[in-house]
Structures are given as C-alpha cells and as structure tokens.
C-alpha positions as CSV (number, residue, x, y, z in Angstrom):
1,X,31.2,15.6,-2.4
2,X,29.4,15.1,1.1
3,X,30.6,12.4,2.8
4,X,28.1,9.5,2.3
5,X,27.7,9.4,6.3
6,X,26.8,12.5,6.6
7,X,24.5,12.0,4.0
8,X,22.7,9.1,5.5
9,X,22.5,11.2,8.8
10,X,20.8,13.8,7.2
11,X,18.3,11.8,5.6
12,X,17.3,10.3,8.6
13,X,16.9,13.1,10.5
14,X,15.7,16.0,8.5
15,X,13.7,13.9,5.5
16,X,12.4,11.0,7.2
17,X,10.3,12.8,9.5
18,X,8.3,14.1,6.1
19,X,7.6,10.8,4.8
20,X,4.1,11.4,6.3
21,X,3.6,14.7,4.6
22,X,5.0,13.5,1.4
23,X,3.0,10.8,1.0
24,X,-0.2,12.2,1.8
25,X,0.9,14.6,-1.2
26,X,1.6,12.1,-3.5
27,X,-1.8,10.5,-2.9
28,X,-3.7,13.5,-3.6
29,X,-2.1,15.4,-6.7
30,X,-0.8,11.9,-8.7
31,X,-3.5,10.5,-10.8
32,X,-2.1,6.6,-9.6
33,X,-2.1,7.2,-5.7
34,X,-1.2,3.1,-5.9
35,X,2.0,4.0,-6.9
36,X,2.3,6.6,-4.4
37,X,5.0,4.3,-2.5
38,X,7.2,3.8,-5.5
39,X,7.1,7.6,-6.1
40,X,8.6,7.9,-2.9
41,X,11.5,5.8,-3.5
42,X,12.2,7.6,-6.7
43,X,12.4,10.7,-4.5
44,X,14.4,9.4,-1.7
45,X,17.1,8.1,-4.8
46,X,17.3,11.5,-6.7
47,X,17.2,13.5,-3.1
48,X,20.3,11.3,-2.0
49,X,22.2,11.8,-5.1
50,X,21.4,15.4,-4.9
51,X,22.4,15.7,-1.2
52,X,25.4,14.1,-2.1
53,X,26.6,16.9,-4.1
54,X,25.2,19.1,-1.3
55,X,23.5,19.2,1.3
56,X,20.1,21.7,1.3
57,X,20.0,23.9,4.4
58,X,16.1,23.4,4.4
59,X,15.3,19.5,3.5
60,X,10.8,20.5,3.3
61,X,11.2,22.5,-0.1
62,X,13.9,20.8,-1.4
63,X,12.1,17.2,-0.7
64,X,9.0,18.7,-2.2
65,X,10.5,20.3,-5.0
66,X,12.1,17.1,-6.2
67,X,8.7,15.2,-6.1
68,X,6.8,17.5,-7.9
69,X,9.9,17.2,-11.4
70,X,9.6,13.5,-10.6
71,X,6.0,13.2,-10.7
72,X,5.7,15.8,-13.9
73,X,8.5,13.7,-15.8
74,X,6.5,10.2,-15.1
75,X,3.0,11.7,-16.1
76,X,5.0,13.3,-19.0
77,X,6.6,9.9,-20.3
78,X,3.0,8.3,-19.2
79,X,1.8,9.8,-22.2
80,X,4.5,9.4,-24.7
81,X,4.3,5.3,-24.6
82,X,1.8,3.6,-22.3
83,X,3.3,0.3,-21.8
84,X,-0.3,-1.5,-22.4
85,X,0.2,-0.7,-26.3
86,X,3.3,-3.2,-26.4
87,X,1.2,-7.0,-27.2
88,X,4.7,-8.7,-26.1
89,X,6.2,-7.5,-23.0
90,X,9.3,-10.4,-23.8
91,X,10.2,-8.8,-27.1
92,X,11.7,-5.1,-25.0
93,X,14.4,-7.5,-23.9
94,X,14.1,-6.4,-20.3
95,X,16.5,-7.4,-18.0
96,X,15.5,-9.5,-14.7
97,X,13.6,-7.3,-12.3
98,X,15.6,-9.9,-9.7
99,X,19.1,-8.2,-8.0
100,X,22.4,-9.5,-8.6
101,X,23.5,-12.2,-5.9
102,X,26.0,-9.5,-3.8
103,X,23.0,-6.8,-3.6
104,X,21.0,-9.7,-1.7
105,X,23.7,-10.3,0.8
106,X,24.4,-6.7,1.4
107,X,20.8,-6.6,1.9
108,X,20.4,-9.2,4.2
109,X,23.4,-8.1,6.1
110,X,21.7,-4.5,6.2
111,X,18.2,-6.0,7.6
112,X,20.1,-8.1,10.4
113,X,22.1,-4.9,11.4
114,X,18.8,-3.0,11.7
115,X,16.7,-5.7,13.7
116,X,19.3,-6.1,16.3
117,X,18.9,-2.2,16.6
118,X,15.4,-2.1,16.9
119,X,16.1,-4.6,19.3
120,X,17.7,-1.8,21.6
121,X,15.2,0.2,21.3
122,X,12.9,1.1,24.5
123,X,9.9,-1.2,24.2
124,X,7.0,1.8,23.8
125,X,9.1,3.3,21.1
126,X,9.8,-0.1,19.4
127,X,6.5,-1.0,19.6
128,X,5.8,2.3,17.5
129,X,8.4,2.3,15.2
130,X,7.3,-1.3,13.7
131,X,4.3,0.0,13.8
132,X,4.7,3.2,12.0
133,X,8.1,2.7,9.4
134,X,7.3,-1.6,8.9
135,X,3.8,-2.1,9.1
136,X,3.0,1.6,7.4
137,X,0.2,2.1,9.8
138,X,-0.4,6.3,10.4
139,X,0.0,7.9,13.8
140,X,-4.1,7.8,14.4
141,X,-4.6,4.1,14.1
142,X,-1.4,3.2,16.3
143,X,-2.9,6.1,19.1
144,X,-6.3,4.2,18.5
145,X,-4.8,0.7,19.1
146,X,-2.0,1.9,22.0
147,X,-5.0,4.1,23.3
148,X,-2.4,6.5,23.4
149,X,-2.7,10.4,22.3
150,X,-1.6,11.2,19.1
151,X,1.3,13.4,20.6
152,X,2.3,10.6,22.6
153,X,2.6,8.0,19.5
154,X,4.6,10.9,17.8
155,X,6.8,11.7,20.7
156,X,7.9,7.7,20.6
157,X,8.2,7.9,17.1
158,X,10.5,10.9,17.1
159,X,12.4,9.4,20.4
160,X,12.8,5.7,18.5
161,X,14.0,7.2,15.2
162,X,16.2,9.7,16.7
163,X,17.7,6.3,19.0
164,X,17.6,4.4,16.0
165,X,20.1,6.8,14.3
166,X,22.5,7.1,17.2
167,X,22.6,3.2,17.4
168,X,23.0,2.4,13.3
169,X,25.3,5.5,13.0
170,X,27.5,5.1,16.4
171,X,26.3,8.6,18.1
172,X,25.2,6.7,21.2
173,X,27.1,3.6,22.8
174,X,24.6,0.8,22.1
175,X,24.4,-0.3,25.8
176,X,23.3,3.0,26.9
177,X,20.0,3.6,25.4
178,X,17.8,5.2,27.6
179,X,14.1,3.8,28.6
C-alpha cells in the first residue's frame, strides 16, 4: 500500500497537469461530451485506488488507459438498461443522492483549508489558477482576457499548482512563497 500522501502528491503533480488533455479526449470519442466532467471524476476515483496499490512510473498512459475501460464499461451498461425505460424512477429505491452529515464537514473543512492557500498564492498565478481549475476557463480565453501569451498563462498555472502543492502538502513554509 502507497501511503495515501504520497498518493495525493502524485496526483497533483503528474495527473493534474493532464486534466486538459483528458478532457478534450473525453469530449471527442464519448458519444455524451456533457458528461465529459463526470467521466473525469470516475477516472480520477479508479486512478487513485489504483495508485494506491501502486504508483505507475508514467501517469499519461496509465491515466488514459483507465478512461478508455471506464468509458467502454459505461457505453457497455448504456445499452444493457437505459434508465428512460424505467416509468417510476421512486420504485429502484435509490438512496439520497445527498452526503451523509460528517462528509459535509470534512468537505467544508477541506474547501476552507484550500482558500486560505490560494490565498498565498502570488497574485498573477492566483488570478490564473481560479481562473483555470474553479471557473474551468482554457488557457486561450484566460491569455485573451490577461492579454497574456499562452506560455505565460501556462507558466502561472504550472508555478501556482506546483505552490499550491507545497502549501496544502507542507513542502514549502507557508510564509515563504515566492512572488
């Protein structure tokens, strides 16, 4: 078992950075692009629990390689029961979609640990980070709005998710982040 730290670290580094790359994926070769975003949290759970077992010396192929089974097994059960044929949604006795009370404070604790490290972050590179990874906006459009260069809006991004790391995962003293 890898220790769930080094996991975490991992993830952020070497599969986070592919986010762009899997999603444009996703868009193009599943029927649904809408549910491109969910797609991508299926992946992110099953490449955790795999990277838990072990960590892949390249992340690219193994991230990609656990999409495509993911997508495959959803267009696979897609066809043996579309969920429109069922009249009465109530009568699958389907538990609440809503999380269990201590899953909402951990949560909440989570989000408030996160904004005060965004809050450290160097201004440019928090500006593009809430730009990019909160308000889901590509690299083009923040350039275009910054009037930045592409490169530039990446460097930031790379620079603020790297920081972002040291800060949540104690790599970097908090009060020495660098401008």
């Amino acid at each position: 078992m890898v220790p769930a730290p080094a996991v975490k670290l991992w993830f952020v580094r070497e599969v986070l950075p592919l986010e762009a790359a899997l999603m444009r994926y996703l868009r193009s070769s599943y029927r649904n692009a809408g549910e491109a975003a969910d797609l991508r949290q299926d992946i992110y759970a099953e490449v955790i629990a795999s990277a838990q077992k072990q960590i892949p010396n390249t992340a690219k192929p193994f991230v990609f390689a656990i999409a495509h089974h993911i997508m495959v097994d959803r267009m696979r059960r897609e066809r043996v029961v579309p969920m429109d044929t069922i009249a009465d949604v109530e009568k699958l006795g389907l538990a609440s979609e809503s999380p269990p009370p201590d899953r909402i404070v951990i949560a909440r604790d989570e989000l408030r640990h996160l904004r005060a490290a965004i809050e450290q972050l160097p201004p440019r590179c928090r500006e593009i980070v809430v730009m990019a990874r909160i308000e889901g906006l590509p690299g083009r459009e923040i350039a275009t709005r910054l009037n930045l260069t592409d490169a530039t809006v990446s460097y930031h991004l790379k620079k603020g998710m790297q920081l972002l790391v040291d800060i949540l995962y104690g790599s970097a003293p908090h009060s020495e982040v660098p401008e």
